[in-house]
N, C-alpha and C positions, 0 to 999 in steps of 0.2 A: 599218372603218378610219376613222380620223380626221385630224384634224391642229389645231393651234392657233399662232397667232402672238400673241408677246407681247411686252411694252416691258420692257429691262432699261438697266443704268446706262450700258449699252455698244454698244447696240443694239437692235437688232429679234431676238428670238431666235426656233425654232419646235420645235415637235415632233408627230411620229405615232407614234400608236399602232394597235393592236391587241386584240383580246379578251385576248391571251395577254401584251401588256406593250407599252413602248416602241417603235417599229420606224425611229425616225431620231430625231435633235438637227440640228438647224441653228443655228451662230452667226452673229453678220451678217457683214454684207458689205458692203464699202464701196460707198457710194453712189455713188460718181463711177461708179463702173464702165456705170448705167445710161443709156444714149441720154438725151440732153434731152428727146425727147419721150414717155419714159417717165415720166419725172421730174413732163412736163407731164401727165401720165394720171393719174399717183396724185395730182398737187396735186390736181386739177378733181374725181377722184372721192371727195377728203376733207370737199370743199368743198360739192359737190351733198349728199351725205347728212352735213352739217351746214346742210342747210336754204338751200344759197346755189345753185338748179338753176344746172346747167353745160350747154351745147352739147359733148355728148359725141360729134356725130358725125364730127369729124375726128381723133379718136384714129384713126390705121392698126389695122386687122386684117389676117392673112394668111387670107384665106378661099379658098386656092390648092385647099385640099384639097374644097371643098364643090362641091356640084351647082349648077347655074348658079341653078334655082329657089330652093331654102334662102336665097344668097344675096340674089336678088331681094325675100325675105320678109324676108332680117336687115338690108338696107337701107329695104326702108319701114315696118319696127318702129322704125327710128332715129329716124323722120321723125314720129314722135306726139311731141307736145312736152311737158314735164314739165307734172305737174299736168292731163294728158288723158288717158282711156283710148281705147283701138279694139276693138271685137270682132273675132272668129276671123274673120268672115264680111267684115267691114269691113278686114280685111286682106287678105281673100284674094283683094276686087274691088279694092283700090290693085295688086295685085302683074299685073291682068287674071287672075285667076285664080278669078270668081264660082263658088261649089259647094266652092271647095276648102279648109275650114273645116279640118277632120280632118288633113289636110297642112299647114296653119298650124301648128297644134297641134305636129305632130310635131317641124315645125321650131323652133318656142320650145322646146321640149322637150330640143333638140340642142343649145341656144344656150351657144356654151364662153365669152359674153363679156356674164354679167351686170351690169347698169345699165348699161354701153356701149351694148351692144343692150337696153334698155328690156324686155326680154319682159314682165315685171310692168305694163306700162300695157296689156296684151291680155288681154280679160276675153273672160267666155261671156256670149252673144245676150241671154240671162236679164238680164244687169247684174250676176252674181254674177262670184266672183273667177275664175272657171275654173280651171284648174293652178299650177302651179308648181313647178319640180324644183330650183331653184337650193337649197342649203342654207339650212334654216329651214323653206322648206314657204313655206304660205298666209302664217303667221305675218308671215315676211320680205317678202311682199310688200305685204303689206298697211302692212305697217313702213315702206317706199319710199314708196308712194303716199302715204300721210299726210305723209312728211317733203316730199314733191312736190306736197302741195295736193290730191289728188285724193281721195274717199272713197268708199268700200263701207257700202255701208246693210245692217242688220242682216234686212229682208226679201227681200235677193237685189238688188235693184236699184242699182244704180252711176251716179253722177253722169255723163251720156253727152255727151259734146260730139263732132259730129261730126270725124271723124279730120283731121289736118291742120290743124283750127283754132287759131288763137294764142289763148293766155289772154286773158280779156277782164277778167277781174281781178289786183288784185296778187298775188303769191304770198304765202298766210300760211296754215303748217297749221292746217287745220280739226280737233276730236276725229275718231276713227275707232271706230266702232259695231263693238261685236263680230259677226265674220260667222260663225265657225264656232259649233256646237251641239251640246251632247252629244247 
Protein backbone atom coordinates (compact mmCIF):
# COMPACT_ATOMS: atom_id res chain seq x y z
CA UNK A 1 0.00 0.00 0.00
CA UNK A 2 0.85 3.40 -0.77
CA UNK A 3 -0.21 6.77 -0.61
CA UNK A 4 0.85 10.33 -2.31
CA UNK A 5 0.08 13.88 -1.70
CA UNK A 6 -0.12 16.38 -4.26
CA UNK A 7 -0.52 20.25 -5.19
CA UNK A 8 -3.85 21.02 -7.07
CA UNK A 9 -5.46 24.56 -7.98
CA UNK A 10 -7.49 23.99 -4.83
CA UNK A 11 -5.42 22.38 -2.68
CA UNK A 12 -3.44 19.77 -1.23
CA UNK A 13 -5.06 16.61 -2.67
CA UNK A 14 -4.03 12.64 -1.70
CA UNK A 15 -4.44 9.30 -2.68
CA UNK A 16 -3.65 5.34 -1.70
CA UNK A 17 -3.39 2.78 -3.31
CA UNK A 18 -3.10 -0.79 -3.61
CA UNK A 19 -1.72 -3.67 -5.87
CA UNK A 20 -5.22 -4.09 -7.05
CA UNK A 21 -6.09 -0.20 -7.60
CA UNK A 22 -7.07 3.15 -5.79
CA UNK A 23 -8.12 2.47 -2.11
CA UNK A 24 -8.95 6.36 -0.99
CA UNK A 25 -8.97 10.04 -2.68
CA UNK A 26 -8.55 12.79 -0.10
CA UNK A 27 -9.50 16.49 -1.06
CA UNK A 28 -8.35 19.14 1.04
CA UNK A 29 -9.31 20.56 3.90
CA UNK A 30 -9.20 23.73 5.15
CA UNK A 31 -6.50 24.83 6.86
CA UNK A 32 -7.79 26.81 9.57
CA UNK A 33 -9.10 23.72 10.98
CA UNK A 34 -5.50 22.93 12.09
CA UNK A 35 -4.12 24.12 15.77
CA UNK A 36 -1.45 27.04 15.30
CA UNK A 37 1.00 24.89 16.32
CA UNK A 38 0.51 22.44 13.80
CA UNK A 39 0.57 25.07 11.40
CA UNK A 40 3.98 25.97 13.35
CA UNK A 41 5.11 22.08 12.62
CA UNK A 42 4.63 21.97 8.99
CA UNK A 43 6.08 25.88 8.39
CA UNK A 44 9.56 24.75 10.44
CA UNK A 45 9.46 21.30 8.61
CA UNK A 46 9.18 22.99 5.03
CA UNK A 47 11.80 25.14 5.97
CA UNK A 48 14.38 22.68 7.68
CA UNK A 49 14.43 20.48 4.56
CA UNK A 50 14.72 23.48 2.36
CA UNK A 51 17.96 23.87 3.76
CA UNK A 52 16.99 26.60 6.54
CA UNK A 53 17.70 23.62 9.92
CA UNK A 54 14.87 24.32 12.36
CA UNK A 55 14.88 23.60 16.35
CA UNK A 56 12.34 20.97 15.91
CA UNK A 57 12.20 20.08 19.44
CA UNK A 58 9.39 21.86 20.86
CA UNK A 59 6.81 20.56 18.29
CA UNK A 60 4.43 18.57 21.08
CA UNK A 61 4.39 14.74 20.50
CA UNK A 62 1.82 12.47 22.32
CA UNK A 63 4.28 9.68 23.42
CA UNK A 64 1.43 8.71 26.08
CA UNK A 65 1.44 5.45 24.45
CA UNK A 66 5.27 4.66 24.65
CA UNK A 67 7.43 2.81 27.24
CA UNK A 68 9.14 5.32 29.53
CA UNK A 69 12.78 4.12 27.86
CA UNK A 70 11.67 4.51 23.88
CA UNK A 71 10.77 7.93 25.13
CA UNK A 72 13.98 8.58 26.87
CA UNK A 73 15.73 7.66 23.41
CA UNK A 74 13.25 9.82 21.30
CA UNK A 75 14.05 12.63 23.41
CA UNK A 76 17.90 12.53 23.29
CA UNK A 77 17.67 11.79 19.41
CA UNK A 78 15.93 15.28 19.49
CA UNK A 79 18.96 16.73 21.19
CA UNK A 80 21.71 15.93 18.18
CA UNK A 81 21.62 19.02 16.43
CA UNK A 82 21.26 19.29 12.70
CA UNK A 83 24.23 18.81 10.55
CA UNK A 84 25.58 16.09 13.71
CA UNK A 85 25.27 12.51 13.70
CA UNK A 86 25.41 10.19 17.11
CA UNK A 87 25.96 6.49 16.97
CA UNK A 88 23.69 3.62 18.49
CA UNK A 89 26.18 3.31 21.28
CA UNK A 90 26.49 7.15 21.72
CA UNK A 91 22.83 7.18 22.36
CA UNK A 92 22.31 4.65 24.38
CA UNK A 93 25.13 6.14 27.14
CA UNK A 94 23.17 9.90 26.84
CA UNK A 95 19.84 7.91 27.60
CA UNK A 96 22.32 6.00 30.79
CA UNK A 97 21.74 3.21 29.00
CA UNK A 98 25.75 1.87 27.95
CA UNK A 99 25.41 -1.74 26.09
CA UNK A 100 22.12 -0.94 24.92
CA UNK A 101 22.82 -0.28 21.02
CA UNK A 102 20.33 -2.92 19.61
CA UNK A 103 17.49 -1.23 21.84
CA UNK A 104 18.42 2.07 20.28
CA UNK A 105 17.94 0.74 17.16
CA UNK A 106 14.69 -0.77 17.75
CA UNK A 107 13.55 2.40 19.09
CA UNK A 108 14.52 4.61 15.88
CA UNK A 109 13.12 1.97 14.07
CA UNK A 110 9.46 2.59 15.94
CA UNK A 111 10.04 6.40 15.58
CA UNK A 112 6.14 7.55 14.19
CA UNK A 113 7.87 11.21 13.98
CA UNK A 114 10.40 11.49 11.23
CA UNK A 115 12.77 14.70 11.19
CA UNK A 116 10.93 15.81 14.51
CA UNK A 117 12.70 12.98 16.16
CA UNK A 118 15.94 13.24 13.94
CA UNK A 119 16.49 9.31 13.80
CA UNK A 120 18.45 9.79 10.47
CA UNK A 121 21.43 11.85 12.47
CA UNK A 122 22.00 8.01 14.34
CA UNK A 123 24.44 6.21 12.34
CA UNK A 124 26.33 2.59 13.16
CA UNK A 125 29.83 2.67 15.35
CA UNK A 126 31.35 1.86 11.77
CA UNK A 127 30.39 5.69 10.58
CA UNK A 128 28.32 4.05 8.08
CA UNK A 129 24.54 5.07 7.68
CA UNK A 130 23.07 2.09 9.89
CA UNK A 131 19.07 1.70 9.22
CA UNK A 132 16.44 3.54 8.32
CA UNK A 133 12.75 2.65 7.98
CA UNK A 134 11.21 5.90 7.41
CA UNK A 135 9.99 5.82 3.57
CA UNK A 136 12.94 6.15 0.98
CA UNK A 137 15.19 3.77 2.97
CA UNK A 138 19.00 4.94 3.22
CA UNK A 139 18.24 7.01 0.13
CA UNK A 140 16.02 9.45 2.37
CA UNK A 141 18.25 9.76 4.74
CA UNK A 142 21.15 10.30 3.44
CA UNK A 143 18.96 13.01 1.44
CA UNK A 144 18.32 14.81 5.26
CA UNK A 145 21.78 14.64 6.31
CA UNK A 146 23.10 16.54 3.15
CA UNK A 147 20.31 19.04 3.24
CA UNK A 148 21.55 19.24 7.26
CA UNK A 149 25.32 19.67 6.49
CA UNK A 150 26.18 16.35 7.62
CA UNK A 151 27.80 13.56 5.23
CA UNK A 152 28.33 9.80 4.69
CA UNK A 153 31.74 8.96 3.16
CA UNK A 154 31.60 6.33 0.44
CA UNK A 155 34.06 3.95 2.75
CA UNK A 156 31.62 3.55 5.67
CA UNK A 157 32.91 6.39 7.67
CA UNK A 158 30.76 9.50 8.65
CA UNK A 159 31.73 12.90 9.58
CA UNK A 160 31.57 12.18 13.78
CA UNK A 161 31.26 14.97 16.10
CA UNK A 162 30.82 14.10 19.42
CA UNK A 163 26.84 14.06 20.32
CA UNK A 164 25.45 17.10 21.82
CA UNK A 165 28.11 19.34 20.12
CA UNK A 166 26.90 22.68 18.45
CA UNK A 167 28.06 23.20 14.86
CA UNK A 168 31.20 24.80 14.82
CA UNK A 169 30.71 25.66 11.28
CA UNK A 170 28.10 27.49 9.20
CA UNK A 171 25.47 25.49 7.72
CA UNK A 172 26.12 24.87 4.01
CA UNK A 173 25.48 21.47 2.30
CA UNK A 174 28.48 19.64 1.59
CA UNK A 175 28.22 16.86 -1.96
CA UNK A 176 27.16 13.52 -0.50
CA UNK A 177 29.43 10.36 -1.57
CA UNK A 178 27.33 7.56 -2.75
CA UNK A 179 27.15 5.13 0.31
CA UNK A 180 25.35 2.32 -1.02
CA UNK A 181 26.98 -0.44 -3.61
CA UNK A 182 25.73 -2.90 -5.87
Amino acid sequence: MGWLLFATAIGACGVAWSDAGLTAVQLPEEDDDAPGWVQDAVTRARGHLAGRPQDLRGVPLDVSRLPPFVVKVLRAAQAIPAGRTATYGELAGAVGSPGASRAIGRAMATNAWPLIVPCHRVVAASGGSGGFSAYGGLFTKERILRIEGATLLADGAAKQIALFDSPSEAFEPRPLRKLLRN
